[in-house]
LUMDRENDO-856544 format. One line per 10 residues: number of its first residue (from 1); their letters; for each residue x, y, z of N, C-alpha, C. Coordinates in Angstrom, 1 decimal, decimal comma. Layout:
! LUMDRENDO-856544
NUM> a> X Y Z X Y Z X Y Z | ...
! end
This chain:
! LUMDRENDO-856544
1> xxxxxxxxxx> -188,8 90,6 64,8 -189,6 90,2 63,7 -190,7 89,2 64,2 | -191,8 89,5 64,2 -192,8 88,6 63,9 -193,4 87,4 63,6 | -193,1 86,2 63,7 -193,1 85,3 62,3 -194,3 84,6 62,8 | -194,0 83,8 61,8 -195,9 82,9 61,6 -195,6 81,8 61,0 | -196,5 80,9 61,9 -196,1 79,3 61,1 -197,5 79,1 61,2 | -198,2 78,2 60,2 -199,4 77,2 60,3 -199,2 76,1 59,0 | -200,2 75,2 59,5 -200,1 73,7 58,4 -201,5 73,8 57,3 | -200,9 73,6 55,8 -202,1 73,7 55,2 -202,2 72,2 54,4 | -203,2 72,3 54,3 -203,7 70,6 53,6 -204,6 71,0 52,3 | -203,3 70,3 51,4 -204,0 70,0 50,2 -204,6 68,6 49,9
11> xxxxxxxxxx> -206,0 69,1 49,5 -206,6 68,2 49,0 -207,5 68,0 47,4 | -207,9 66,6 47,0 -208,5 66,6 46,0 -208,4 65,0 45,6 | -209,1 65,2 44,3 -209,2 63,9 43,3 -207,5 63,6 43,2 | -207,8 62,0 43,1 -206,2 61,4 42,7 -205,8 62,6 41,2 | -204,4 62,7 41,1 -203,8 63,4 39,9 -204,6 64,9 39,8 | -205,3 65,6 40,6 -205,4 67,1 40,6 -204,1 67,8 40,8 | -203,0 67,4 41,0 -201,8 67,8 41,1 -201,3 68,6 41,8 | -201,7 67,8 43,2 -201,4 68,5 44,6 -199,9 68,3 44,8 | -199,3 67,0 43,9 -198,1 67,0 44,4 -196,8 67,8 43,8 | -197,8 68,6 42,0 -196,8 69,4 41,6 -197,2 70,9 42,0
21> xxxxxxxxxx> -198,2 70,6 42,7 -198,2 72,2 43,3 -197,6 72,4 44,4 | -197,3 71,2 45,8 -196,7 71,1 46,7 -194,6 71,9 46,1 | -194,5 70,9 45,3 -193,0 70,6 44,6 -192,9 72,0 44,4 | -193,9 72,9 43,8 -193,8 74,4 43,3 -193,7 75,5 44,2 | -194,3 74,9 45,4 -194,6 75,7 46,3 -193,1 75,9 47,4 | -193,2 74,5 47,2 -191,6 74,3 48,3 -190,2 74,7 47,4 | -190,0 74,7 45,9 -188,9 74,3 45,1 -188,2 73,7 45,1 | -188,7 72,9 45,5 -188,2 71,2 45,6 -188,8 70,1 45,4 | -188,2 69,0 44,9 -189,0 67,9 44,1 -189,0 67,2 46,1 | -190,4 66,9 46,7 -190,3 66,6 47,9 -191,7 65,1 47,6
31> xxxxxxxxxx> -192,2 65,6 46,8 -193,6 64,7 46,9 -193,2 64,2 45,1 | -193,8 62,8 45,4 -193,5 62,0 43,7 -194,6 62,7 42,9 | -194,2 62,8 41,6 -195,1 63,2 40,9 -195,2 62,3 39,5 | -196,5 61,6 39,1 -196,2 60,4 38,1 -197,9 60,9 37,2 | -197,5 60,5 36,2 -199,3 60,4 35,7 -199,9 59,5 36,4 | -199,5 58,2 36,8 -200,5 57,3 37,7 -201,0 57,8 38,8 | -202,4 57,6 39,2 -203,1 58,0 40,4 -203,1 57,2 41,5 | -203,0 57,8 42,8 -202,6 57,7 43,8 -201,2 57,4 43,8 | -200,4 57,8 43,5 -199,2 57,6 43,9 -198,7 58,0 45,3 | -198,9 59,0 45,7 -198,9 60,0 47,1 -199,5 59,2 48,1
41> xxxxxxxxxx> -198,5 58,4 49,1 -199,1 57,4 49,8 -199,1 58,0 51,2 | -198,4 58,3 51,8 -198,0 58,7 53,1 -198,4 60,3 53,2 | -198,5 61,0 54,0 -199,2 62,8 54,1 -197,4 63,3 53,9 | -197,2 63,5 53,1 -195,7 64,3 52,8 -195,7 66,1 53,2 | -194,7 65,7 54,0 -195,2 67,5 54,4 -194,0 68,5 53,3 | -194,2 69,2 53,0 -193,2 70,1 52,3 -193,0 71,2 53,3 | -191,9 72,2 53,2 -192,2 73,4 54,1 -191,6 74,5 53,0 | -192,8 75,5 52,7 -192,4 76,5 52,2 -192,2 77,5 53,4 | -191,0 78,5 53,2 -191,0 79,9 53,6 -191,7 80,9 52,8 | -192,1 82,2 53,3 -193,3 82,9 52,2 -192,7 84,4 53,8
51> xxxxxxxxxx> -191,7 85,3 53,1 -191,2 86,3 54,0 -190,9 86,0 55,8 | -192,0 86,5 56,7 -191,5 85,7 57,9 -192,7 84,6 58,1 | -192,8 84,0 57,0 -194,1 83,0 57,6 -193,5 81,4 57,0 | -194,2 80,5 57,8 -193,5 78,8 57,6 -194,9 78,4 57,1 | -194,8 78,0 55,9 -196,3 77,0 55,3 -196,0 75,6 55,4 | -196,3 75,0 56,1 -196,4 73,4 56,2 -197,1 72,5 55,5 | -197,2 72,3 54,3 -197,8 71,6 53,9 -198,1 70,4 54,0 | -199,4 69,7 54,1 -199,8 68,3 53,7 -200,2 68,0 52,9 | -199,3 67,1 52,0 -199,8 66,6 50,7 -200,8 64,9 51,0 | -202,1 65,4 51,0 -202,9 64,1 51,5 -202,9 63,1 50,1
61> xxxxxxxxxx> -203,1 61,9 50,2 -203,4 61,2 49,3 -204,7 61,4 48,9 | -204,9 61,4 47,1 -205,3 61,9 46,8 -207,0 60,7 47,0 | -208,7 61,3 47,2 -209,2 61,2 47,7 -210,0 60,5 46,5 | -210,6 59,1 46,9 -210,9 58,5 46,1 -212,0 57,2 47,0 | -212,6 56,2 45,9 -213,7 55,5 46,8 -212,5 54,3 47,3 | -212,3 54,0 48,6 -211,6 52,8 49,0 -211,9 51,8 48,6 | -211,0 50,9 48,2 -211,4 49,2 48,3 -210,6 48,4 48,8 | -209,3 48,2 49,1 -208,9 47,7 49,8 -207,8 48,3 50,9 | -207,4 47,3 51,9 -207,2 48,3 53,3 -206,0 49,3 52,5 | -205,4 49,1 52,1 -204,1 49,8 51,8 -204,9 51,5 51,2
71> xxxxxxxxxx> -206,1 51,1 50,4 -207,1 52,3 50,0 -207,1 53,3 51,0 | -207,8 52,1 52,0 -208,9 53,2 53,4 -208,0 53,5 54,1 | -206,7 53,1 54,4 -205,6 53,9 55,5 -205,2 55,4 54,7 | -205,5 54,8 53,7 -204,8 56,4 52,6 -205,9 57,5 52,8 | -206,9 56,9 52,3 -208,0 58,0 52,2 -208,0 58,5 54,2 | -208,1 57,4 55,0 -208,0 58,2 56,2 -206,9 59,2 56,7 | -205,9 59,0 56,1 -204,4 59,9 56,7 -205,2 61,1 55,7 | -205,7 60,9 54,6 -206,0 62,5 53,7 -206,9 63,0 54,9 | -208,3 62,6 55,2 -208,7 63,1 55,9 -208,4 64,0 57,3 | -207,7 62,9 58,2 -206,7 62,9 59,1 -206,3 64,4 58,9
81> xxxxxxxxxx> -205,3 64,9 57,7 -204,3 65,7 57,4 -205,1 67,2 57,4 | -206,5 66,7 56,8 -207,0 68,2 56,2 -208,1 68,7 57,7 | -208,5 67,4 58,7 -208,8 68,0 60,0 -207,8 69,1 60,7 | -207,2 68,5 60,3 -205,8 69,2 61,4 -205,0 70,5 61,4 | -205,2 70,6 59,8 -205,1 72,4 58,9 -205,5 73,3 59,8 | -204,6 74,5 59,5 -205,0 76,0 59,7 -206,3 76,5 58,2 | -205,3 75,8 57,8 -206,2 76,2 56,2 -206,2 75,1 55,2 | -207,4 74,5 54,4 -207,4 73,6 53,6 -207,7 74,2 52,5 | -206,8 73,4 51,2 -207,1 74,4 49,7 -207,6 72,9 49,1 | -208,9 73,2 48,3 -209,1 72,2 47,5 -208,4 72,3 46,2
91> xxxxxxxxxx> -208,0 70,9 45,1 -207,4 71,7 44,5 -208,2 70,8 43,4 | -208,6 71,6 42,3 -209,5 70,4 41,3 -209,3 71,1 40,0 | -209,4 70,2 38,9 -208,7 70,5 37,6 -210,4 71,5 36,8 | -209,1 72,0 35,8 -210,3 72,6 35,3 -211,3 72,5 34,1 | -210,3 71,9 33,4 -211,5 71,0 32,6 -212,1 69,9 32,4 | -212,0 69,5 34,1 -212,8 68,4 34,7 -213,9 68,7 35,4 | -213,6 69,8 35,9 -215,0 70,9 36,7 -215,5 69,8 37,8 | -216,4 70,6 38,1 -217,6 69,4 39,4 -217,7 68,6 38,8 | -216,8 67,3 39,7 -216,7 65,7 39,0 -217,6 65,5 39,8 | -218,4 63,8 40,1 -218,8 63,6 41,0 -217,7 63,2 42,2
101> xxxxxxxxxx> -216,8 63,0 41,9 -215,4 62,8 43,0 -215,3 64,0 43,8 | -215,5 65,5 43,0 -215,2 66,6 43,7 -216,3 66,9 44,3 | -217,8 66,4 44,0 -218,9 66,8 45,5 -219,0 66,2 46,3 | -218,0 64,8 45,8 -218,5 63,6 46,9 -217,2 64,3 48,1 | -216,0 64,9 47,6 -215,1 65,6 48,9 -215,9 67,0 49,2 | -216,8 67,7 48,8 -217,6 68,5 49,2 -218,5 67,9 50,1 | -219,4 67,4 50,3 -219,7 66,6 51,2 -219,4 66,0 52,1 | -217,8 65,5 51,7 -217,1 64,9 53,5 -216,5 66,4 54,0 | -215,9 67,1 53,1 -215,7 68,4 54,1 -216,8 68,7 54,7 | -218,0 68,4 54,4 -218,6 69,2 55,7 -218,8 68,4 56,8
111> xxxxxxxxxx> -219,0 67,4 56,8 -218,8 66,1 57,8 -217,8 66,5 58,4 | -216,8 65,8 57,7 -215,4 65,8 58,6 -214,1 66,6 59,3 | -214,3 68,0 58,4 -213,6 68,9 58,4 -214,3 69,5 59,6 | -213,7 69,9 60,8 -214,2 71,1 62,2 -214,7 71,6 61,5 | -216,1 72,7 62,1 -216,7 73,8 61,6 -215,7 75,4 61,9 | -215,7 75,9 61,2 -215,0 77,1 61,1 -213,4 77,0 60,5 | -213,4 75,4 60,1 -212,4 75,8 59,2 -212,0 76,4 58,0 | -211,0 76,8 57,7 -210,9 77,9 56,6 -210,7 76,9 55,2 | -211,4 76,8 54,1 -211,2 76,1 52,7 -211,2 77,1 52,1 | -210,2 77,1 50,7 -209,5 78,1 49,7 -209,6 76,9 48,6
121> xxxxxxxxxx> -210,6 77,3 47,0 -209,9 76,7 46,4 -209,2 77,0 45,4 | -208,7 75,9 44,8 -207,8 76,5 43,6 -207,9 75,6 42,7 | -208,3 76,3 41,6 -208,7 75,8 40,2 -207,6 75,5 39,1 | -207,2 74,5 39,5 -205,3 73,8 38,4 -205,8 73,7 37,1 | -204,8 73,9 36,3 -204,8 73,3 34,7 -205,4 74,3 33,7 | -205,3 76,0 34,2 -206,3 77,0 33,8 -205,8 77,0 32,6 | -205,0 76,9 32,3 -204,4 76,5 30,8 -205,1 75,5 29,9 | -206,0 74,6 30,1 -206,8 73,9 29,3 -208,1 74,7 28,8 | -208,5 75,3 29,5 -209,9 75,9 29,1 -210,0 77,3 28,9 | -211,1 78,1 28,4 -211,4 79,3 28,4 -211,7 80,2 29,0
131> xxxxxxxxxx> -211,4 81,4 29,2 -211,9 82,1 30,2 -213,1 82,1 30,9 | -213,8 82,2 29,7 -215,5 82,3 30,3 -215,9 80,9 31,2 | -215,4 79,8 30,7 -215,4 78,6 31,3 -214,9 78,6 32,6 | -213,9 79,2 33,1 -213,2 79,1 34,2 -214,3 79,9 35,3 | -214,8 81,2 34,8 -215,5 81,7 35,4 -217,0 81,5 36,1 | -217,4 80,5 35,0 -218,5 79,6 35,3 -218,4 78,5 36,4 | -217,2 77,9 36,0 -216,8 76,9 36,8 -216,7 77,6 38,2 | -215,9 78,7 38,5 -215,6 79,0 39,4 -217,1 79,7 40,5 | -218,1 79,8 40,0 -219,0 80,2 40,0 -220,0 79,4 40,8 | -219,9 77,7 39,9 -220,5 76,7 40,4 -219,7 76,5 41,6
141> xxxxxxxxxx> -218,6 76,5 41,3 -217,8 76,1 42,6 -218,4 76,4 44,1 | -218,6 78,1 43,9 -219,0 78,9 45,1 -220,3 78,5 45,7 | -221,0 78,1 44,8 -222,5 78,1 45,0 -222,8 77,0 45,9 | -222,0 76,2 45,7 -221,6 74,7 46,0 -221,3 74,7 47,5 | -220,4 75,1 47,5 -219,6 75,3 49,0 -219,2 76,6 49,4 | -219,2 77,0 50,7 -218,6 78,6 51,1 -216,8 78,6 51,5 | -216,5 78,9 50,1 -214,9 79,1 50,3 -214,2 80,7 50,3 | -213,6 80,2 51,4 -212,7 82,0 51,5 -212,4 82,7 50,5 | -211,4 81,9 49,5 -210,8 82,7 48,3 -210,4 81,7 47,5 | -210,5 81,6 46,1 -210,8 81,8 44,9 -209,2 81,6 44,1
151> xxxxxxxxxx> -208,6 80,6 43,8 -207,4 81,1 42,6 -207,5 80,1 41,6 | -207,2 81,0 40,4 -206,9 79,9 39,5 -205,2 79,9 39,3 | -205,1 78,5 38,9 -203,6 78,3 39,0 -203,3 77,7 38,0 | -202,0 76,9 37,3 -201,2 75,9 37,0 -200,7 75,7 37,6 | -200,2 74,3 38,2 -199,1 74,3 39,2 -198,0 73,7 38,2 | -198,4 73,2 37,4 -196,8 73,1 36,1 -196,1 74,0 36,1 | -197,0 75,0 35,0 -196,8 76,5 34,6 -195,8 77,3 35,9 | -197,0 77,6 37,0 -196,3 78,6 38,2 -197,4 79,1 38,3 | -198,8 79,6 36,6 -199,6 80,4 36,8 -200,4 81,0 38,8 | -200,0 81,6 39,2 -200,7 82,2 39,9 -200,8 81,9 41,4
161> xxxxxxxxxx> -199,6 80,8 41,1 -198,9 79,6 42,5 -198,9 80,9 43,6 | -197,8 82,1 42,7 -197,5 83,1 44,0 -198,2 83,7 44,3 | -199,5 84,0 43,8 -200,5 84,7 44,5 -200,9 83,8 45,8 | -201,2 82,3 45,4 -201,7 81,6 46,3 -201,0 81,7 47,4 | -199,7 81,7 47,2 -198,5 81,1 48,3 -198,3 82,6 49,4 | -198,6 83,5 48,6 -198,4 85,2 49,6 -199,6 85,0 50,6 | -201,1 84,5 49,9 -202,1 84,6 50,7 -201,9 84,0 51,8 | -201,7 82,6 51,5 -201,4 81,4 52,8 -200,8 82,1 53,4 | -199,3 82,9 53,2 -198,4 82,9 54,2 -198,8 84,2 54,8 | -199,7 85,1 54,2 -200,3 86,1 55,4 -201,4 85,9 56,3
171> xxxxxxxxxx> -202,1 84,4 55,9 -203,0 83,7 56,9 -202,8 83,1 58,1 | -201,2 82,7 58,2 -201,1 81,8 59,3 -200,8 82,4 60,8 | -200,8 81,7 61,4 -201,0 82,6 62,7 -199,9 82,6 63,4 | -199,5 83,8 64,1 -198,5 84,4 64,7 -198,3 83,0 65,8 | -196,6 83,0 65,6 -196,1 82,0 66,5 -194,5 81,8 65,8 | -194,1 80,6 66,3 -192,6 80,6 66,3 -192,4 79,5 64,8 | -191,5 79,4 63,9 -191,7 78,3 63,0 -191,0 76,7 63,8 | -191,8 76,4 63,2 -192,1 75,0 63,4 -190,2 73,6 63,2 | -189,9 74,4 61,9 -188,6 73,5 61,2 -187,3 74,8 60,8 | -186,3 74,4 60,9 -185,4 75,5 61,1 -185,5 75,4 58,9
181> xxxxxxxxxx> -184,9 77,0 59,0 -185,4 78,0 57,6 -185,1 77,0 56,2 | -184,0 76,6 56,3 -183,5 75,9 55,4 -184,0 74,2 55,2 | -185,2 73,6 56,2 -185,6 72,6 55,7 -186,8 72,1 55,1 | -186,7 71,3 53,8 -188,3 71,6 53,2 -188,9 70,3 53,5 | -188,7 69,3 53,9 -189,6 68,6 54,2 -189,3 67,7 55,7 | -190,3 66,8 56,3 -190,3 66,3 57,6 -189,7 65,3 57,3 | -190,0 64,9 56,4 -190,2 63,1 55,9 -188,5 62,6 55,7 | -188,4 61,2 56,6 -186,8 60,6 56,8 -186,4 60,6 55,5 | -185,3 60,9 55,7 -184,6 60,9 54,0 -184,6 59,0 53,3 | -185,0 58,4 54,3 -185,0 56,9 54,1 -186,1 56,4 53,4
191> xxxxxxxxxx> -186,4 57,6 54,1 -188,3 57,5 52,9 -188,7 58,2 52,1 | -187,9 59,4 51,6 -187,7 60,4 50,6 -187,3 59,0 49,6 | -186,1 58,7 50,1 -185,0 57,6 48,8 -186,0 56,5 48,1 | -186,8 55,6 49,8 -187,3 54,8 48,7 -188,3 55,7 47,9 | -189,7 56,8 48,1 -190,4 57,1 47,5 -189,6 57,5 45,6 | -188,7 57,9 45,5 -187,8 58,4 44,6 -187,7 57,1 43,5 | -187,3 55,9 44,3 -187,2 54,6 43,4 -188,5 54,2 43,3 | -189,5 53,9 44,3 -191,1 54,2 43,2 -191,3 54,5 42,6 | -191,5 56,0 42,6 -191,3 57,1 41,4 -190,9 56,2 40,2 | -189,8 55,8 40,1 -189,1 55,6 38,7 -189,6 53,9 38,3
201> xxxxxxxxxx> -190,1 53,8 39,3 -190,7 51,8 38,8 -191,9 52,1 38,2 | -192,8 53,0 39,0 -194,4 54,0 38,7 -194,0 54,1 36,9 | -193,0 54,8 37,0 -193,0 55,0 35,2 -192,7 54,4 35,1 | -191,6 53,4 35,0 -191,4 52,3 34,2 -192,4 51,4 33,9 | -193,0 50,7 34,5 -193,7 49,8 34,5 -195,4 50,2 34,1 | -196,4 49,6 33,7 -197,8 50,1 33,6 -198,9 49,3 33,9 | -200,1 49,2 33,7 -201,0 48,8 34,6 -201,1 48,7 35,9 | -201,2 46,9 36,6 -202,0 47,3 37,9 -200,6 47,3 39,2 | -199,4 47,0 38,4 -198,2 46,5 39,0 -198,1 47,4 40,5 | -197,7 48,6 40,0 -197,1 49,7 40,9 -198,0 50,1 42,0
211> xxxxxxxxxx> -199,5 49,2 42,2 -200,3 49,3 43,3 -200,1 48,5 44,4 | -199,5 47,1 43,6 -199,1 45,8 44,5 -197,3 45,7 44,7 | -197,1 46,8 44,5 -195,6 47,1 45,4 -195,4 48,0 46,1 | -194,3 47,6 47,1 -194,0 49,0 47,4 -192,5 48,8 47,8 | -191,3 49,8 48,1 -190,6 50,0 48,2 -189,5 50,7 49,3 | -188,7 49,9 50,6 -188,6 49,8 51,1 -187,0 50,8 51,3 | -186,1 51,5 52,3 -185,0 51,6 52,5 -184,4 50,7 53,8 | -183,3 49,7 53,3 -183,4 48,7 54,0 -182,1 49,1 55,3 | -181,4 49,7 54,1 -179,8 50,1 55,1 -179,7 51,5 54,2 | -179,2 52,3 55,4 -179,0 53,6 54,9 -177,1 53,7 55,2
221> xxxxxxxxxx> -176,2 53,8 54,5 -174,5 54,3 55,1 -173,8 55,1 54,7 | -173,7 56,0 55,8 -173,2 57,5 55,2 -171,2 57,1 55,4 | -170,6 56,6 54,2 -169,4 56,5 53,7 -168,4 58,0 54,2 | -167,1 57,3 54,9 -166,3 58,0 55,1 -165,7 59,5 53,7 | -166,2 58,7 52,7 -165,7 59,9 51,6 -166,9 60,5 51,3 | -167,7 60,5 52,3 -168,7 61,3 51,9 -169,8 60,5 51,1 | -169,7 59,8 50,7 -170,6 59,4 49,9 -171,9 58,5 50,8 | -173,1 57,9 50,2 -174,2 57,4 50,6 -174,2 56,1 50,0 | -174,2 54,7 50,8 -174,5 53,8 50,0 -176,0 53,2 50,5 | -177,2 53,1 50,2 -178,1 52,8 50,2 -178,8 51,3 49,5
231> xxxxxxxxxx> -179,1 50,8 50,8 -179,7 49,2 49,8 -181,3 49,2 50,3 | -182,3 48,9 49,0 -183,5 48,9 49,2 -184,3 47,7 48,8 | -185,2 47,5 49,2 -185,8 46,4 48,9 -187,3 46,7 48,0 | -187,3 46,2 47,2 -188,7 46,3 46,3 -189,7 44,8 46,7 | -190,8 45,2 47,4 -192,0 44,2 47,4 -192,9 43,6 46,5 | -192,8 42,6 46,4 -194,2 42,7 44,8 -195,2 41,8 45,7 | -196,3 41,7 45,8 -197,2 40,7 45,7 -197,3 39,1 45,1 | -196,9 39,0 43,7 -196,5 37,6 43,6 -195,5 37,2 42,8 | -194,8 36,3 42,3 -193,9 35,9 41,3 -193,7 36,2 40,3 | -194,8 36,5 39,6 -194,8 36,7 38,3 -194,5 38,0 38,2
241> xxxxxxxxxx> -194,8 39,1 39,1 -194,3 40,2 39,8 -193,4 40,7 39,5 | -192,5 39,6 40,0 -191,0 39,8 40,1 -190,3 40,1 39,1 | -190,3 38,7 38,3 -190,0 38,6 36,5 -190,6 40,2 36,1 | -191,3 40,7 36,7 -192,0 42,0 35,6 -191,0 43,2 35,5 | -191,1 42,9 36,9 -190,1 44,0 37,9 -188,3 44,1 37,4 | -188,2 43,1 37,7 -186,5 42,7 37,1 -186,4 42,9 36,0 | -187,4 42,4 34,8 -187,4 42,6 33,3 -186,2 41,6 32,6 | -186,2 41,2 31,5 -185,4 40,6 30,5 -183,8 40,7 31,0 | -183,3 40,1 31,4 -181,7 39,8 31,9 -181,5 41,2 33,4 | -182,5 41,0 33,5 -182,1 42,2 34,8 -182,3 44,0 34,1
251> xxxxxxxxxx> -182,7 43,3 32,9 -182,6 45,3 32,6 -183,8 46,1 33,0 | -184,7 45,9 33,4 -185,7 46,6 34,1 -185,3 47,6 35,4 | -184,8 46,8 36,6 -184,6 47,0 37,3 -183,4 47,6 37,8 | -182,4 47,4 36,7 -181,2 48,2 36,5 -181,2 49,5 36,1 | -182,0 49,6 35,0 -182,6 51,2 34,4 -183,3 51,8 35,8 | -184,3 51,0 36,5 -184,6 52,0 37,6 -184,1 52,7 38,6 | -182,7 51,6 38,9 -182,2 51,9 40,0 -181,1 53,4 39,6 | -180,6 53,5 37,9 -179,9 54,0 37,6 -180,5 55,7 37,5 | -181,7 55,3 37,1 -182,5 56,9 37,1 -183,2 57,4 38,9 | -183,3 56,3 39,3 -183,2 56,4 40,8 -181,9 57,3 41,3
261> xxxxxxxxxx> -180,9 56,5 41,2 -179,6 56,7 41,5 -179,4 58,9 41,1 | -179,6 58,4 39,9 -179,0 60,1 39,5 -179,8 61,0 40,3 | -181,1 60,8 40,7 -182,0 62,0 40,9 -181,3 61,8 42,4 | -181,3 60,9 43,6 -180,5 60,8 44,8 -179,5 61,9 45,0 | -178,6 61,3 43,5 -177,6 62,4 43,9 -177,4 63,6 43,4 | -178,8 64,2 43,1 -179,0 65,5 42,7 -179,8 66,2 43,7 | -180,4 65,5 44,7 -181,7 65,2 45,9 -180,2 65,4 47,4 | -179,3 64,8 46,8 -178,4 64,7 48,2 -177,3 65,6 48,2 | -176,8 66,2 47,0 -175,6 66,4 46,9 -174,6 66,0 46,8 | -174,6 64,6 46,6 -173,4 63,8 46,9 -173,4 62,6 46,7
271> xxxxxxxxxx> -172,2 61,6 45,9 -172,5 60,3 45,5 -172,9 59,4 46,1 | -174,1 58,4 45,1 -174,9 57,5 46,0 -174,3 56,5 45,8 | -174,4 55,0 46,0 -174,4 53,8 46,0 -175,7 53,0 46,1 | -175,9 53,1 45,2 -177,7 52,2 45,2 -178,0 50,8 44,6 | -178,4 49,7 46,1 -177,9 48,6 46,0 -179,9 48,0 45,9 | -180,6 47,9 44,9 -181,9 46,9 44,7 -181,8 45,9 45,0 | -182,7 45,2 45,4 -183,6 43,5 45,5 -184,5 43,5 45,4 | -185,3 42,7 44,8 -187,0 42,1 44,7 -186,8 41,3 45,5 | -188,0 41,2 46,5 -188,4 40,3 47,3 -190,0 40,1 46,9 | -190,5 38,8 46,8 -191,9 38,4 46,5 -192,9 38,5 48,3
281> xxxxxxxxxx> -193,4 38,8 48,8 -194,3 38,9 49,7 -195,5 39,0 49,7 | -196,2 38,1 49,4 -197,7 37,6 49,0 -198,4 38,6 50,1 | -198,6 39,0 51,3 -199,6 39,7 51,8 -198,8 41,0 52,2 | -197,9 41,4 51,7 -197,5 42,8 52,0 -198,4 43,9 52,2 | -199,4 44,0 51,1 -200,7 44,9 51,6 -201,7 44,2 52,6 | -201,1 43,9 53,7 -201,8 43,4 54,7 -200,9 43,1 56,1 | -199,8 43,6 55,8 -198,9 43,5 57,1 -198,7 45,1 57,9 | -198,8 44,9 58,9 -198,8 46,1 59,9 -197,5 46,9 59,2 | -196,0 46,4 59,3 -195,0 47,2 59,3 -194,6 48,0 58,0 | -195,4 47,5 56,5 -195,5 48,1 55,7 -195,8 49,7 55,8
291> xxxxxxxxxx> -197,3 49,3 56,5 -198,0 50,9 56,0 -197,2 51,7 57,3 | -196,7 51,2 59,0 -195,8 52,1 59,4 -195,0 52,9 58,3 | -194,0 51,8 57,7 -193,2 52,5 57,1 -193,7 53,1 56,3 | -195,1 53,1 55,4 -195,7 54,1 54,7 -195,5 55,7 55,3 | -195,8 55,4 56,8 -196,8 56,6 57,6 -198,0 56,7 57,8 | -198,5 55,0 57,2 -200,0 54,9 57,5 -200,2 54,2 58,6 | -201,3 54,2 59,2 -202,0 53,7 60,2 -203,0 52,5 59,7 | -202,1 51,1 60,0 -202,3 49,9 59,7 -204,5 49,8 60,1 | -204,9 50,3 61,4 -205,7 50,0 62,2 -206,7 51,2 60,8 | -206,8 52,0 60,4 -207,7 52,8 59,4 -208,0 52,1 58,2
301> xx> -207,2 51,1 57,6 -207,5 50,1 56,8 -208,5 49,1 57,0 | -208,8 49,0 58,4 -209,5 48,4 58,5 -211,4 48,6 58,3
! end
């Protein structure tokens, strides 16, 4: 048999919904997916199979104007991710059309992206608008930039995911796969867990909170009966943080850990033990060992 492995990088505007097209693509919840933008911190790779071919995906964070370092390490690992593709798919909503966000990444693709790389886009959310709309849009799209091929999709729905997902996987180039058949993502399960309890603070909580935290796996213990007991640490920026975080007699942070907890052990197969703390750390977005443990590159922030 033949097989074929190559890495594709999705890219776009924060919340184009690269991370529920990744999740669709792989069938598995591998990348967080929240209405809040930027969530997607680290380049999460998912691995779809597609017959004998390995699709590696990079889910970049999603591409936006930087302002502080924690911004510009993100937006560089996006970039970073989508040089390094066999194939880049833009992915941009549709009844948002040509934002100025989406020419301002038309523009760095041509900068930054090697010449002769392959871009595919795909038009998410075809379910909001009209046909004729879609066609127009897709239209401008072209004129805009020279892209290989053309899909419109949902990635909620599924609309037209498989079309996308057969093409990729007949694009990649002959070679050995990369991750043995059965695994869908790269990413330490230590950093799958905390991303997972983000996830559920992300929704709990609203405004500017879930930007000035983040969420650590402190101790990982795989229990003689099988089971997983996990203790994590939540960072906030300042005090008042904390109290937000924790909530009224601890029940904030109890509800998180508890919807945390279930999805683990639906994520693991097997009973968790999930042990939280808040810790206050006034410059956390500013310390080297953070964004490691991101998968960011402290020195891009700068």
């Amino acid at each position: 048999m033949t097989t074929r492995a190559g890495f594709v990088a999705l890219i776009g505007e924060p919340n184009a919904g690269k991370s529920t097209l990744l999740n669709r693509m792989v069938g598995a919840k591998v990348s967080i997916v929240t209405h809040k933008v930027q969530t997607t911190r680290a380049r999460i790779r998912g691995i779809a199979m597609e017959g004998d071919a390995q699709i590696v995906f990079v889910d970049t964070p999603g591409l936006f104007r930087p302002r502080r370092r924690l911004d510009r390490a993100m937006v560089a690992a996006a970039w970073g991710g989508a040089a390094d593709a066999d194939i880049v798919v833009l992915l941009i909503e549709a009844h948002r059309g040509l934002t100025p966000g989406v020419a301002a990444i038309l523009e760095t693709l041509r900068d930054k992206v090697p010449a002769g790389t392959r871009v595919a886009l795909a038009i998410n959310k075809i379910d909001r608008v009209k046909a004729e709309a879609l066609l127009a849009l897709s239209a401008q799209m072209n004129e805009a930039f020279t892209f290989e091929k053309t899909f419109m999709i949902s990635a909620e729905r599924g609309h037209g995911a498989a079309d996308l997902k057969e093409w990729l996987g007949s694009e990649m180039p002959e070679g050995p796969w990369f991750y043995p058949e059965d695994q869908i993502a790269d990413l330490p399960m230590r950093m799958i867990a905390a991303e997972i309890t983000r996830e559920k603070l992300t929704l709990r909580l609203h405004e500017e909170l879930p930007y000035q935290m983040t969420v650590e796996t402190e101790r990982w213990e795989d229990k003689p009966d099988g089971s997983a007991r996990i203790d994590q640490i939540i960072y906030v920026a300042r005090d008042g943080h904390k109290g937000i975080v924790l909530g009224h007699k601890g029940e904030t942070v109890k509800a998180v850990g508890q919807a945390a907890r279930t999805e683990l052990i639906e994520f693991l197969g097997r009973p968790v033990h999930l042990f939280l703390q808040v810790k206050v750390r006034p410059n956390w977005l500013d310390e080297k060992e953070r964004f490691t443990e991101m998968g960011l590159d402290f020195r891009d922030g700068e």
